[in-house]
DSSP file (Angstrom, degrees, kcal/mol; ACC not computed):
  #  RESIDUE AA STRUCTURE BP1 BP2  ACC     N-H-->O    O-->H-N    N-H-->O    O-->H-N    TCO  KAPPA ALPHA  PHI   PSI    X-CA   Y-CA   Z-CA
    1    1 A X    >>        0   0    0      0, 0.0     3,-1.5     0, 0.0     4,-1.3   0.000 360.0 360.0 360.0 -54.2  -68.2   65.2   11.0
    2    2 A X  H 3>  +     0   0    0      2,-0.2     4,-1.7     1,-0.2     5,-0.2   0.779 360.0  51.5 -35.2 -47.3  -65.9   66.1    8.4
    3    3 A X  H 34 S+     0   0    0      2,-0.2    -1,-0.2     1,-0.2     4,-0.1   0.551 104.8  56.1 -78.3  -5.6  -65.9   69.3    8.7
    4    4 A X  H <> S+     0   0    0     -3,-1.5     4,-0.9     2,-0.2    -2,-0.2   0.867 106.2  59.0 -86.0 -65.4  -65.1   69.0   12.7
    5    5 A X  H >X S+     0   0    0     -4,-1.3     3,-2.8     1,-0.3     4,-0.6   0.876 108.4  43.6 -83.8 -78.5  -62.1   67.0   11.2
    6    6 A X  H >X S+     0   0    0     -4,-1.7     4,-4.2     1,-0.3     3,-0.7   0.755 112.6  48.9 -24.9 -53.7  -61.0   70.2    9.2
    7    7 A X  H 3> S+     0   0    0      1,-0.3     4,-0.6    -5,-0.2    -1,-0.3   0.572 110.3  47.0 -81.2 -19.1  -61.3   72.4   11.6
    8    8 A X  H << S+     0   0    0     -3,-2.8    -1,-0.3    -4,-0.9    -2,-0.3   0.383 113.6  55.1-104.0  -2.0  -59.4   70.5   14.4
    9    9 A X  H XX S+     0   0    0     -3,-0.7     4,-2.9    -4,-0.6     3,-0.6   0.613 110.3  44.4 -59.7 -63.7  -56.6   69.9   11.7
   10   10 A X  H 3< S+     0   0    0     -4,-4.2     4,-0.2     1,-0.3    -3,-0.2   0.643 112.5  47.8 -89.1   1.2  -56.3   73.3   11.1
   11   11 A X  T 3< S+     0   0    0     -4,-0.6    -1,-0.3     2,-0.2    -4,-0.1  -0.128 110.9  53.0 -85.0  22.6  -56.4   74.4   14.5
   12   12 A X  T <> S+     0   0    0     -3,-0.6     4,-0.8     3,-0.1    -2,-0.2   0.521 116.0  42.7-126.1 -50.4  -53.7   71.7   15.4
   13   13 A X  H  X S+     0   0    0     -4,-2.9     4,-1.1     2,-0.1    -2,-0.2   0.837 106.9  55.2 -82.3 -15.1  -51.6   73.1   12.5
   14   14 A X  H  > S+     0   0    0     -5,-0.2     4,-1.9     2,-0.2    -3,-0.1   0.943 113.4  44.4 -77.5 -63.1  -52.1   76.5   13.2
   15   15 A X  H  > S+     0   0    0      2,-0.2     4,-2.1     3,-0.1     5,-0.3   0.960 112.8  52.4 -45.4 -53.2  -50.7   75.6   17.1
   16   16 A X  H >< S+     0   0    0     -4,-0.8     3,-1.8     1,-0.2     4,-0.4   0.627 112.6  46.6 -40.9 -94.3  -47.6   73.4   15.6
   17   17 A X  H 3X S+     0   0    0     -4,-1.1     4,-1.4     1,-0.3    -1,-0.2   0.240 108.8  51.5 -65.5 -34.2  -46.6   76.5   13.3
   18   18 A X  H 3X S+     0   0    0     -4,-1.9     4,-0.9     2,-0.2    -1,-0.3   0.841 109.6  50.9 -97.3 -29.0  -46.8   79.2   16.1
   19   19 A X  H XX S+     0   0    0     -4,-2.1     3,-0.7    -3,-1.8     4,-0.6   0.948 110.0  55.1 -42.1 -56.8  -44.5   77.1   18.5
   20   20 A X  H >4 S+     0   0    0     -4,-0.4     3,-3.0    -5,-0.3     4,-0.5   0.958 108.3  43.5 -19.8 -83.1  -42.1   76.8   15.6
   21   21 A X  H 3< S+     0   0    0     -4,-1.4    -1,-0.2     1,-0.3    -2,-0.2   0.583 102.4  64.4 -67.1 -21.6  -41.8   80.1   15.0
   22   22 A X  H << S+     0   0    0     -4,-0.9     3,-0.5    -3,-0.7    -1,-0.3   0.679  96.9  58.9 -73.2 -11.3  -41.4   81.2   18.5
   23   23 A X  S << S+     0   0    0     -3,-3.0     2,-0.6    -4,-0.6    -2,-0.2   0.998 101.3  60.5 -69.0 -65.5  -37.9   79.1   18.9
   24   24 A X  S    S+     0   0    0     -4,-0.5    39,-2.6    38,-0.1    40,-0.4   0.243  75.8 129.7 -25.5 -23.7  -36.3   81.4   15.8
   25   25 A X    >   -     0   0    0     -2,-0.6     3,-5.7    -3,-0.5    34,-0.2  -0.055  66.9 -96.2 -97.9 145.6  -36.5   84.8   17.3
   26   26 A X  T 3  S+     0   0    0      1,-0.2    -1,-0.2    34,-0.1    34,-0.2  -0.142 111.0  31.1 -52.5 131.7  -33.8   87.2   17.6
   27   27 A X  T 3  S+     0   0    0      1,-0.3    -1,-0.2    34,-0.1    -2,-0.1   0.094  84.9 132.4 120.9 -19.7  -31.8   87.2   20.9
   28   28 A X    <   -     0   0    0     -3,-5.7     2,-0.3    -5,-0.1    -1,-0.3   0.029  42.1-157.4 -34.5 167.7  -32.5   83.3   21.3
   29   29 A X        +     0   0    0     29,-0.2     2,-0.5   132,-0.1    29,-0.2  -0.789  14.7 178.2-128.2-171.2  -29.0   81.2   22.4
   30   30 A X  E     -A   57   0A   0     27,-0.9    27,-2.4    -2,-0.3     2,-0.2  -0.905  15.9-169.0 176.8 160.2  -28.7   77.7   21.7
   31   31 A X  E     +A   56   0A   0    130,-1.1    25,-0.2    -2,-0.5     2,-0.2  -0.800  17.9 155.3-161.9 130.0  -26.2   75.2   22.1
   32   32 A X  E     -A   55   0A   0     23,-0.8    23,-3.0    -2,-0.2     2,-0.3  -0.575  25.3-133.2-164.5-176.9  -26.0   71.3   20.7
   33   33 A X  E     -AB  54 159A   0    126,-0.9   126,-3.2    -2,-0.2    21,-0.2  -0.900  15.2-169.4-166.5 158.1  -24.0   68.3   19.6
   34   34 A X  E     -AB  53 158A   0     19,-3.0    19,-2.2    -2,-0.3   124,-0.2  -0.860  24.5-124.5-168.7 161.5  -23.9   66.0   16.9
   35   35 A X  E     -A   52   0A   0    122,-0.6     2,-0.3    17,-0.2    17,-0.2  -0.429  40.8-151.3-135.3 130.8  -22.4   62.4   15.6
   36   36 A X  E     +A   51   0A   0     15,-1.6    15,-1.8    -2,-0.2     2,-0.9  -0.991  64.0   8.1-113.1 132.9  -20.7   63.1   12.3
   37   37 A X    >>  -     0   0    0    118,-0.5     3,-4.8    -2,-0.3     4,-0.6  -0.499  68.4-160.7 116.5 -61.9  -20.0   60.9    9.3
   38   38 A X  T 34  -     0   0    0     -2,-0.9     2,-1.8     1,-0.3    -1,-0.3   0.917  69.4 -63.2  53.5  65.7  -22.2   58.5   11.1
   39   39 A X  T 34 S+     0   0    0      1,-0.2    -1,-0.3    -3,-0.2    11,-0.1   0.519 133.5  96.6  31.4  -0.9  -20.2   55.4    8.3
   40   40 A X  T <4  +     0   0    0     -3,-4.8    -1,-0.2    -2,-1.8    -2,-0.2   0.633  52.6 103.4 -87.1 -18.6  -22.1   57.8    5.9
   41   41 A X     <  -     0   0    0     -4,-0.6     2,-0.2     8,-0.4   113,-0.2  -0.604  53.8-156.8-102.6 160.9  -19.4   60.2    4.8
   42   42 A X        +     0   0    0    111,-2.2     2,-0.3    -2,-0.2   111,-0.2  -0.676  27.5 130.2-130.2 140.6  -18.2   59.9    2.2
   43   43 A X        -     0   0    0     -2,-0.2   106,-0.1     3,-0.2   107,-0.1  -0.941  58.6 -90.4-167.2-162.3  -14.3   61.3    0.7
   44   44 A X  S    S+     0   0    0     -2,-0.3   105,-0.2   107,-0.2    -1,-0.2   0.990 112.8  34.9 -66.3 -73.6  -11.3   60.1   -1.1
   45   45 A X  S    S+     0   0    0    104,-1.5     2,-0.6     1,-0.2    -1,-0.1   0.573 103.6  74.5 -69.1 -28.4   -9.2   58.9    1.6
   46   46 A X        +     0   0    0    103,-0.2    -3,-0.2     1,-0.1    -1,-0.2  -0.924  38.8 176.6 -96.8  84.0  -11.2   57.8    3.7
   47   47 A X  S    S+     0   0    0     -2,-0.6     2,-0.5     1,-0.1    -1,-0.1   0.933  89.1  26.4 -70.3 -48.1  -13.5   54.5    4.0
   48   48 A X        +     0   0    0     -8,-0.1    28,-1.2    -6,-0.0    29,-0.4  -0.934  62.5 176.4-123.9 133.3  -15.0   55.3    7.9
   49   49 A X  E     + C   0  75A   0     -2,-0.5    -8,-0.4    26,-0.2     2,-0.3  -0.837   7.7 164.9-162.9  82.0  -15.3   58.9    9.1
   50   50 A X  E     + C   0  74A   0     24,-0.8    24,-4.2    -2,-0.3     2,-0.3  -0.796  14.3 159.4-102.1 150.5  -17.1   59.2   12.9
   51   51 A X  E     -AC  36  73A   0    -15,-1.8   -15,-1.6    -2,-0.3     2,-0.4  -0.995  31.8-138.8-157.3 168.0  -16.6   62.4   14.4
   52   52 A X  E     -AC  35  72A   0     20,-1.6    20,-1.1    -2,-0.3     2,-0.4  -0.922  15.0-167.7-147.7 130.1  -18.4   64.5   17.3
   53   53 A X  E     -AC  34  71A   0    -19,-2.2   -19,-3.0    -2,-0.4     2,-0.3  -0.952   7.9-157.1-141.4 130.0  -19.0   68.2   17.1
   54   54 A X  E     -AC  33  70A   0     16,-2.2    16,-4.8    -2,-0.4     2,-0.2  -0.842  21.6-163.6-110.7 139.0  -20.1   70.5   20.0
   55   55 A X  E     -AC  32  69A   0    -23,-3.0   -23,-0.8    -2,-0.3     2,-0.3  -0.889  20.4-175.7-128.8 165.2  -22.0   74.0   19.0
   56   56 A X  E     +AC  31  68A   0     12,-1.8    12,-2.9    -2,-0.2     2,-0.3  -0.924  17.9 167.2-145.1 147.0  -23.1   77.8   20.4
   57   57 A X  E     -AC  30  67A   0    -27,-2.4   -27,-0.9    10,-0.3     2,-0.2  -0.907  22.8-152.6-145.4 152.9  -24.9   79.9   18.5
   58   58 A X  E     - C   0  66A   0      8,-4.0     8,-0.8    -2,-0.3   -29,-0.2  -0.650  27.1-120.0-147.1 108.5  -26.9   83.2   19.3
   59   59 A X  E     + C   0  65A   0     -2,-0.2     6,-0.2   -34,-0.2     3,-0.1  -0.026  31.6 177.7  -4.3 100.9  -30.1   84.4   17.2
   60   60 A X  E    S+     0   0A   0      4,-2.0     2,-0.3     1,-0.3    -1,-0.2   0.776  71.6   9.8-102.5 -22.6  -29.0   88.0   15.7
   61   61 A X  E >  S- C   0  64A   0      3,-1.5     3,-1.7   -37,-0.2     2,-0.4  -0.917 103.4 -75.6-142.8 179.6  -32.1   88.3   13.9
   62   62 A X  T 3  S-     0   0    0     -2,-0.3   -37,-0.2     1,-0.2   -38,-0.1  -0.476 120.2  -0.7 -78.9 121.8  -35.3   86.6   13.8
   63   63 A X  T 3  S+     0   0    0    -39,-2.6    30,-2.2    -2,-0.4     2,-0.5   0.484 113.6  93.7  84.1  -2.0  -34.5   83.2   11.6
   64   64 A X  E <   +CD  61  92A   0     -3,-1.7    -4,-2.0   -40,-0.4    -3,-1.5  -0.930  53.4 175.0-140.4 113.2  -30.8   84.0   11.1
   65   65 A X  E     -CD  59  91A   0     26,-0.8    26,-1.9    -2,-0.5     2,-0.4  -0.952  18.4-156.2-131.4 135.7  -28.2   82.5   13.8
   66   66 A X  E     +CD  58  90A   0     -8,-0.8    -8,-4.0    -2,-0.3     2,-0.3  -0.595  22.4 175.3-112.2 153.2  -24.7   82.7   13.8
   67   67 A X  E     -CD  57  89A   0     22,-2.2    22,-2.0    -2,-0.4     2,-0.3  -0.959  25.7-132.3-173.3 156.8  -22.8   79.9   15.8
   68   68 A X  E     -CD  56  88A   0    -12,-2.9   -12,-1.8    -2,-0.3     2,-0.3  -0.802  24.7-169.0-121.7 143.4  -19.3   78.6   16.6
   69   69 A X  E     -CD  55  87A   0     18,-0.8    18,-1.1    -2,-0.3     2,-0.3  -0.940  16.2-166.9-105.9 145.2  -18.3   75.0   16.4
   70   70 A X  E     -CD  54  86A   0    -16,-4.8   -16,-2.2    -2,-0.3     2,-0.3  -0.967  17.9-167.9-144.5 142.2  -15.5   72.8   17.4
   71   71 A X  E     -CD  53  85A   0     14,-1.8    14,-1.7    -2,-0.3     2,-0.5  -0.838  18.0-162.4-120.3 133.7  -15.1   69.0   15.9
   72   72 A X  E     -CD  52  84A   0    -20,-1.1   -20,-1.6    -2,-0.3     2,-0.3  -0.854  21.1-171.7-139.5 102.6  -12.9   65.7   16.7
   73   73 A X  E     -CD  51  83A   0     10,-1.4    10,-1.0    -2,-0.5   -22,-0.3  -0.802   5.5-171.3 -71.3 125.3  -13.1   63.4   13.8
   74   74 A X  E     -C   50   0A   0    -24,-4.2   -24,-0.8    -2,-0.3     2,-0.4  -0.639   8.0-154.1-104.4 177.1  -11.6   59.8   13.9
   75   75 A X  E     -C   49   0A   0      5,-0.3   -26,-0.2   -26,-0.2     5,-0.2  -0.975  16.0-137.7-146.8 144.4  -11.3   57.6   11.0
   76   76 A X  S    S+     0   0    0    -28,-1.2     2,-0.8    -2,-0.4   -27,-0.1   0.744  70.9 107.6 -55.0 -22.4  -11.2   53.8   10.7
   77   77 A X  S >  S-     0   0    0    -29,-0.4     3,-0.9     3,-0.1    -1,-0.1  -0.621  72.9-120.9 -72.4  87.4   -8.7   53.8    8.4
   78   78 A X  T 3  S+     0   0    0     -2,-0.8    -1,-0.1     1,-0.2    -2,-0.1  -0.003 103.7  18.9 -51.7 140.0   -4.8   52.6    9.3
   79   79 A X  T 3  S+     0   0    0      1,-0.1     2,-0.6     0, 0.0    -1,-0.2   0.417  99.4 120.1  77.9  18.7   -2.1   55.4    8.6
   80   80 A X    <   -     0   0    0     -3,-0.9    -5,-0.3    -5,-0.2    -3,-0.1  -0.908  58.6-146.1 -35.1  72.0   -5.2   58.2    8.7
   81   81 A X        -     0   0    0     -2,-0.6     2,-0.2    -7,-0.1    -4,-0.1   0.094  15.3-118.0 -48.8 159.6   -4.5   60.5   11.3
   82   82 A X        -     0   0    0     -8,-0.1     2,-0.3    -7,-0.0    -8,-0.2  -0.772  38.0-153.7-100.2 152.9   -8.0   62.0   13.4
   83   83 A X  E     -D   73   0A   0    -10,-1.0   -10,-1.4    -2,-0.2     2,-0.3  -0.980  11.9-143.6-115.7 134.8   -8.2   65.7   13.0
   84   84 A X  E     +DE  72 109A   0     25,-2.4    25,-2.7    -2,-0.3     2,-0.3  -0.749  20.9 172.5 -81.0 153.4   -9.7   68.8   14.9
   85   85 A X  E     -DE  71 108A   0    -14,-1.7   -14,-1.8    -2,-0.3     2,-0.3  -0.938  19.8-152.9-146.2 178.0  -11.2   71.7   13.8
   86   86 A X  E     +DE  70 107A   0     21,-0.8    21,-1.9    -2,-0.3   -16,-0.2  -0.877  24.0 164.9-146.4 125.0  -13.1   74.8   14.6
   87   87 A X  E     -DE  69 106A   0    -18,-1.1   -18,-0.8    -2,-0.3     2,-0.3  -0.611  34.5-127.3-148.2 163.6  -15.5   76.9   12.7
   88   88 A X  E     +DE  68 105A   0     17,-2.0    17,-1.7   -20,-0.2     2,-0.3  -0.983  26.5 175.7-116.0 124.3  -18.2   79.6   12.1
   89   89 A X  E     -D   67   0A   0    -22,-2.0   -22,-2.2    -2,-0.3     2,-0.4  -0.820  20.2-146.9-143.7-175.8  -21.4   78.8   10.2
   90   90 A X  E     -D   66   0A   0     -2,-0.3    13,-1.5   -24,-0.2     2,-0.3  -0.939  23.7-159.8-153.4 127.3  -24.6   81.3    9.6
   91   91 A X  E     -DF  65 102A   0    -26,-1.9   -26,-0.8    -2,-0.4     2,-0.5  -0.876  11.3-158.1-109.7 138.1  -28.1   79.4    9.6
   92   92 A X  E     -DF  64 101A   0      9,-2.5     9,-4.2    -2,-0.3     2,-0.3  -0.927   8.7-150.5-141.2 127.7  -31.2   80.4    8.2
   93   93 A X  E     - F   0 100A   0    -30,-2.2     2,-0.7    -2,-0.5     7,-0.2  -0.575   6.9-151.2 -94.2 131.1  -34.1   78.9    9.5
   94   94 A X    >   -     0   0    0      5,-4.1     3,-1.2     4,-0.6     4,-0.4  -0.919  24.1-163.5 -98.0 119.2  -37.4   78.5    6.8
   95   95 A X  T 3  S+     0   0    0     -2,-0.7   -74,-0.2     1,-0.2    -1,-0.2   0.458  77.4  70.8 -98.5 -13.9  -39.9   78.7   10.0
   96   96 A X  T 3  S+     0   0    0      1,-0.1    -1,-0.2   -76,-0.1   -79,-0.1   0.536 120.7  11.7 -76.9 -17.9  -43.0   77.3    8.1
   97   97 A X  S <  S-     0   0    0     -3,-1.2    -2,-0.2     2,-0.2    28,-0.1  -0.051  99.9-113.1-146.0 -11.6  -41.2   73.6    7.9
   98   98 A X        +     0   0    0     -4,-0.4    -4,-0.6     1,-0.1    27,-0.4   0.173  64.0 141.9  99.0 -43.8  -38.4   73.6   10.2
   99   99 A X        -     0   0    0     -6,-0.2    -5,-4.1    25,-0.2     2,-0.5   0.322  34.9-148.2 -46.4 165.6  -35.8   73.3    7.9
  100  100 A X  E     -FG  93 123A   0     23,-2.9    23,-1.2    -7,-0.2     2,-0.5  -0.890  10.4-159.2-150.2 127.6  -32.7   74.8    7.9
  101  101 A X  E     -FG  92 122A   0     -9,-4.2    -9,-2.5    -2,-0.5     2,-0.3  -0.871  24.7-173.3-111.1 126.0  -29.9   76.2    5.4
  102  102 A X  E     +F   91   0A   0     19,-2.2    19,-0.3    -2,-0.5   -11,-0.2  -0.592  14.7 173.0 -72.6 154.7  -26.3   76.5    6.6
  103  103 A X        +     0   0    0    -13,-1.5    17,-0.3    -2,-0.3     2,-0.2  -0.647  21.9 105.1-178.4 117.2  -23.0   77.9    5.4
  104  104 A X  B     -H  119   0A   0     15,-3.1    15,-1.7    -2,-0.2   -15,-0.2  -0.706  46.7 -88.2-148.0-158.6  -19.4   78.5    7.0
  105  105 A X  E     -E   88   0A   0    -17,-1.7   -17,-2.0    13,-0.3     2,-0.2  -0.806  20.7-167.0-140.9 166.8  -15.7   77.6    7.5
  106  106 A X  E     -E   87   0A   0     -2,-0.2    11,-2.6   -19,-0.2     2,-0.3  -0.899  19.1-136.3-153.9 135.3  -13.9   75.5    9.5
  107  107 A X  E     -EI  86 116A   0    -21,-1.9   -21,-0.8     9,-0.2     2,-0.4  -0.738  26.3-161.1 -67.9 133.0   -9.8   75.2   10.3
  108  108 A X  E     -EI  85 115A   0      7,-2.8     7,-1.4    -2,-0.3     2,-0.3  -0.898   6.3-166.0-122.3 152.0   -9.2   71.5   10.3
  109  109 A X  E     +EI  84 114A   0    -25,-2.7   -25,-2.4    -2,-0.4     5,-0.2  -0.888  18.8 159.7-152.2 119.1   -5.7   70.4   12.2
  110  110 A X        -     0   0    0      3,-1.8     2,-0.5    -2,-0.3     3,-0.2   0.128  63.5 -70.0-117.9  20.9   -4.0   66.9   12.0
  111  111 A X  S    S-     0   0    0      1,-0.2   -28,-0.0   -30,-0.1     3,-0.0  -0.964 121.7  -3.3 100.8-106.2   -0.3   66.8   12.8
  112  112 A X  S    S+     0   0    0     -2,-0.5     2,-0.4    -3,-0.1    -1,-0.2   0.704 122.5  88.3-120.3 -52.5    1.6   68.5   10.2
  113  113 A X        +     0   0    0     -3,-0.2    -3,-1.8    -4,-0.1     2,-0.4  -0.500  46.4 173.8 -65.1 113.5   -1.6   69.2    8.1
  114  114 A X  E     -I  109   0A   0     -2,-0.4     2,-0.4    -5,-0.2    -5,-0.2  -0.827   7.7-173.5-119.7 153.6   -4.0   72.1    8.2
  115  115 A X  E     -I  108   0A   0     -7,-1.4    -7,-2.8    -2,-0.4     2,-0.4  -0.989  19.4-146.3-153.7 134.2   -7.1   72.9    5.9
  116  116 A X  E     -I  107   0A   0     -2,-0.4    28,-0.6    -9,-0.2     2,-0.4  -0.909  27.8-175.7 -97.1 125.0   -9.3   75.5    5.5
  117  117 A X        -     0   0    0    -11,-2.6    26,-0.2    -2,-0.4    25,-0.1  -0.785  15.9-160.3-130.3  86.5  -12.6   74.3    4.5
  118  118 A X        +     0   0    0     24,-0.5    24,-3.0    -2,-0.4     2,-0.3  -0.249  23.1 168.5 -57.1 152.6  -15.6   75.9    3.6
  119  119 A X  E     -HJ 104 141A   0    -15,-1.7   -15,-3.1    22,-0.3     2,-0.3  -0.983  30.9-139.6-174.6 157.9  -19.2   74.3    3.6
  120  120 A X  E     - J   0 140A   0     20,-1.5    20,-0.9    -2,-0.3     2,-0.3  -1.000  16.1-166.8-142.7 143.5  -22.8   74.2    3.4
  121  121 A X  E     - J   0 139A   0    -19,-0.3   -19,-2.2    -2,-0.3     2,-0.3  -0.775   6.2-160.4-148.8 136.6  -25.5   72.0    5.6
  122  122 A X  E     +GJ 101 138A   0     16,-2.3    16,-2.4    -2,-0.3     2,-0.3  -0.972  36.3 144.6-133.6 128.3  -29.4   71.3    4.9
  123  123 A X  E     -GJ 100 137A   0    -23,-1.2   -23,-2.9    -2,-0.3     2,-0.4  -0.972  38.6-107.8-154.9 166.6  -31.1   70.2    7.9
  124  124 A X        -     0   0    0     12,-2.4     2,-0.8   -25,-0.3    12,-0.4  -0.959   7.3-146.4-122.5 133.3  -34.0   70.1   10.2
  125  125 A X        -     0   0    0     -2,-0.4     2,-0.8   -27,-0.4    10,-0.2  -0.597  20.8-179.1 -83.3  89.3  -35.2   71.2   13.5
  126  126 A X  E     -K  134   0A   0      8,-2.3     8,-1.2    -2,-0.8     2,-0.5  -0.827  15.5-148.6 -87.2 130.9  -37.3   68.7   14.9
  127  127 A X  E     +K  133   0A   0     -2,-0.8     6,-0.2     6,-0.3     3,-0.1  -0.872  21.9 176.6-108.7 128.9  -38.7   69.8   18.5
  128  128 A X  S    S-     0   0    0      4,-2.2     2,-0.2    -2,-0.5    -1,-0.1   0.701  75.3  -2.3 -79.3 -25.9  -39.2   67.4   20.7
  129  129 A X  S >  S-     0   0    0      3,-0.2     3,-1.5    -3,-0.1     2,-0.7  -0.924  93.6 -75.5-169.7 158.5  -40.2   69.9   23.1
  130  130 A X  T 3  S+     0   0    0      1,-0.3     3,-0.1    -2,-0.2    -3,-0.0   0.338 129.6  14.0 -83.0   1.4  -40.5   73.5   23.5
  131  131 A X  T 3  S+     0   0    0     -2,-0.7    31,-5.5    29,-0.1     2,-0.5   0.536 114.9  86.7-115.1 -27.3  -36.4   74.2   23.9
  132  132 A X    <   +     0   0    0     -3,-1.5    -4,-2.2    29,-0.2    -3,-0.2  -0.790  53.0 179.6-117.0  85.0  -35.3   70.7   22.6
  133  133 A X  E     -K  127   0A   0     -2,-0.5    27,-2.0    -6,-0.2     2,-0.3  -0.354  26.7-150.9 -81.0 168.4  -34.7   69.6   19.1
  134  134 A X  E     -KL 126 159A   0     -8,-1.2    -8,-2.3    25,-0.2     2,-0.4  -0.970  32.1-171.2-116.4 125.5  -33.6   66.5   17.4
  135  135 A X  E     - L   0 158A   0     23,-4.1    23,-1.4    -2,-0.3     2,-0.2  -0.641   9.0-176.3-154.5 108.4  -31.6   67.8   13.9
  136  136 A X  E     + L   0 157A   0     -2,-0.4   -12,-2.4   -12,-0.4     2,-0.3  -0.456  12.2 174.1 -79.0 154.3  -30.6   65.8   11.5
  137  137 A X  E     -JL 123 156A   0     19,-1.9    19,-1.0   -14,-0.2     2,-0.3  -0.946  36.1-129.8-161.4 166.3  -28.7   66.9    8.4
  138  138 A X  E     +JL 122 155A   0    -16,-2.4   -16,-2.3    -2,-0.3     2,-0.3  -0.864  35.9 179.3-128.2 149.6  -26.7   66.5    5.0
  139  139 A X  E     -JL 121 154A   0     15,-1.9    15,-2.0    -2,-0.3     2,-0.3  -0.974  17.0-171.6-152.3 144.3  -23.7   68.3    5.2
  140  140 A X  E     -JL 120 153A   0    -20,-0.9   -20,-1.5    -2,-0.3     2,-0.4  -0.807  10.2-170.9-152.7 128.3  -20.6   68.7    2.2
  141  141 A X  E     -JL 119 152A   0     11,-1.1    11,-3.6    -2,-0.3     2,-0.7  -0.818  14.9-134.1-124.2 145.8  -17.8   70.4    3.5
  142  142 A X        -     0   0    0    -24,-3.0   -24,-0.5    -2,-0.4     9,-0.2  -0.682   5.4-146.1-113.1  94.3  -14.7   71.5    0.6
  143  143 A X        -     0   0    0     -2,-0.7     4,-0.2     4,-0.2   -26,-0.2  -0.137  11.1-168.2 -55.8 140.7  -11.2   70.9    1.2
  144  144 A X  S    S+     0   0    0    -28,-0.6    -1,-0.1     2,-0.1     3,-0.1   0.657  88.5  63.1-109.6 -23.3   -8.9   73.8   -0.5
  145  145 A X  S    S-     0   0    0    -29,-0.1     2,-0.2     5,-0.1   -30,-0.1   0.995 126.2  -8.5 -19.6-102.3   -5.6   71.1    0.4
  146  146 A X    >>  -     0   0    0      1,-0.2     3,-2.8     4,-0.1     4,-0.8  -0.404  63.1-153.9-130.6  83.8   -6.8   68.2   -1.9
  147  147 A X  H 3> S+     0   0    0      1,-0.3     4,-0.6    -4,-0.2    -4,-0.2   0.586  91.1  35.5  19.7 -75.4  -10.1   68.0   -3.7
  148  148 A X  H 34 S+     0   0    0      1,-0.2    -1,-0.3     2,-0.1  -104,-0.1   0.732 117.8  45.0 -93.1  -8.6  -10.4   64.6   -4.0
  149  149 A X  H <4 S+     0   0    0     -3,-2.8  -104,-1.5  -105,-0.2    -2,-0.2   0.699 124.2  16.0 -91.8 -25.9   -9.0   63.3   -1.2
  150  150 A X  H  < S+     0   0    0     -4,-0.8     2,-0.4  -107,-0.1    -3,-0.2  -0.156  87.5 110.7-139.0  54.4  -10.4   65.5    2.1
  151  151 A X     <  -     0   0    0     -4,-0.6     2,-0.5    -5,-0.2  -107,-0.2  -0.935  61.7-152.5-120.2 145.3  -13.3   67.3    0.6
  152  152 A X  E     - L   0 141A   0    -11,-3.6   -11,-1.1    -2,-0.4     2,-0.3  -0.739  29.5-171.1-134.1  90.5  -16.6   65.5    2.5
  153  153 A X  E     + L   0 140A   0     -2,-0.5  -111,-2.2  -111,-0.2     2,-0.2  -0.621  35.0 147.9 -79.6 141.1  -20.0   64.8    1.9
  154  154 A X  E     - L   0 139A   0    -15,-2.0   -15,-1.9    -2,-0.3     2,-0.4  -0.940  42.5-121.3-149.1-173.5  -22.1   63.3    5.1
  155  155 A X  E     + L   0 138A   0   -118,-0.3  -118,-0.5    -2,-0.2     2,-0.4  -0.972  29.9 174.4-130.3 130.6  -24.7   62.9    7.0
  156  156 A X  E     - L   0 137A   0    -19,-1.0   -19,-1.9    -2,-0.4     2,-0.5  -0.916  17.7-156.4-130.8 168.7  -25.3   63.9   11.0
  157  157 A X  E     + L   0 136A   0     -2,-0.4  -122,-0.6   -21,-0.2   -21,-0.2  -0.935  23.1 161.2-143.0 132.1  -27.5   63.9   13.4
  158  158 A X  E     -BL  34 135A   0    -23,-1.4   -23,-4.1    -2,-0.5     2,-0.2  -0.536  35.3-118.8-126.1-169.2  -27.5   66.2   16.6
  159  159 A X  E     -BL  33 134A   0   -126,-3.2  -126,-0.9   -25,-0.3     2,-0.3  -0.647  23.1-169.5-114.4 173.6  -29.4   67.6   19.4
  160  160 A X        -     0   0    0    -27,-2.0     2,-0.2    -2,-0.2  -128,-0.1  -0.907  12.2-150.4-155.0-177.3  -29.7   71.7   19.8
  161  161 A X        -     0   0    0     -2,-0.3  -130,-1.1   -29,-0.2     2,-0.8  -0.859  13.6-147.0-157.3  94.5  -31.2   73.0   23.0
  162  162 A X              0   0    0    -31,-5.5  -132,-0.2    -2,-0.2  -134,-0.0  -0.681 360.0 360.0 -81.3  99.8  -33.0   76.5   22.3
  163  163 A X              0   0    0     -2,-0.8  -133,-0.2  -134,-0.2    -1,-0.2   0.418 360.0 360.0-110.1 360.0  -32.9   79.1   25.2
């Protein structure tokens, strides 16, 4: 009986693992949304920091996806203007766990204030189903304006849609 166990276990992961891997593959598209800041992020200026950011992305090689973003952050704060921005990031997917390592820029624009911001995101691809993940993420994005006031660690959580 035990040994049934095994053996349906490791055919069970062996299935998980080859779904995975089929989302990743060069020439894929994708496109998603995500909640930012989600009361979790975290900066100087800034006590409450919600935002919502729509992405497209296209698979250029197998595990490695380039994608454009664009963001509208509000903040709770009185005299804290909300900002947009728009970006580039480059993903690399580790296909064995889902996870997933990010890095880009983003232009941020607030009135009279712009910042260029560079960043890097660790996250995970949960599939819910064979195009449709759920992917949550830690995210700390680095203000080159003022350090300690609009540089941002958070946390979000989005959807992605793989085609």
């Amino acid at each position: 009986m035990l040994r049934m166990k095994k053996i349906v276990l490791a055919a069970a992961a062996l299935l998980v693992s080859l779904g995975a891997n089929a989302q990743f593959e060069s020439g894929k598209q994708y496109c998603g949304a995500s909640l930012t800041g989600l009361n979790l992020s975290y900066n100087g200026s800034q006590d409450l920091n919600f935002g919502v950011q729509a992405k497209a992305g296209y698979f250029v090689e197998d595990d490695w996806m380039l994608l454009g973003h664009v963001e509208y952050t509000h903040s709770g704060q009185d005299g804290v203007k909300d900002y947009f921005s728009a970006g580039a990031q480059a993903r690399y997917y580790i296909e064995q766990n889902g996870l997933y390592l990010g890095f880009g820029a983003k232009v941020a624009h607030s009135g009279s204030y712009n910042d260029f911001m560079p960043g890097v995101e660790v996250g995970y691809s949960y599939f819910v189903s064979k195009q449709v993940t759920i992917e949550p993420a830690i995210y700390y994005d680095q203000s080159f304006k003022k350090h300690t006031d609009y540089s941002t660690i958070g946390f979000k959580v989005g959807i992605g849609i793989y085609l």
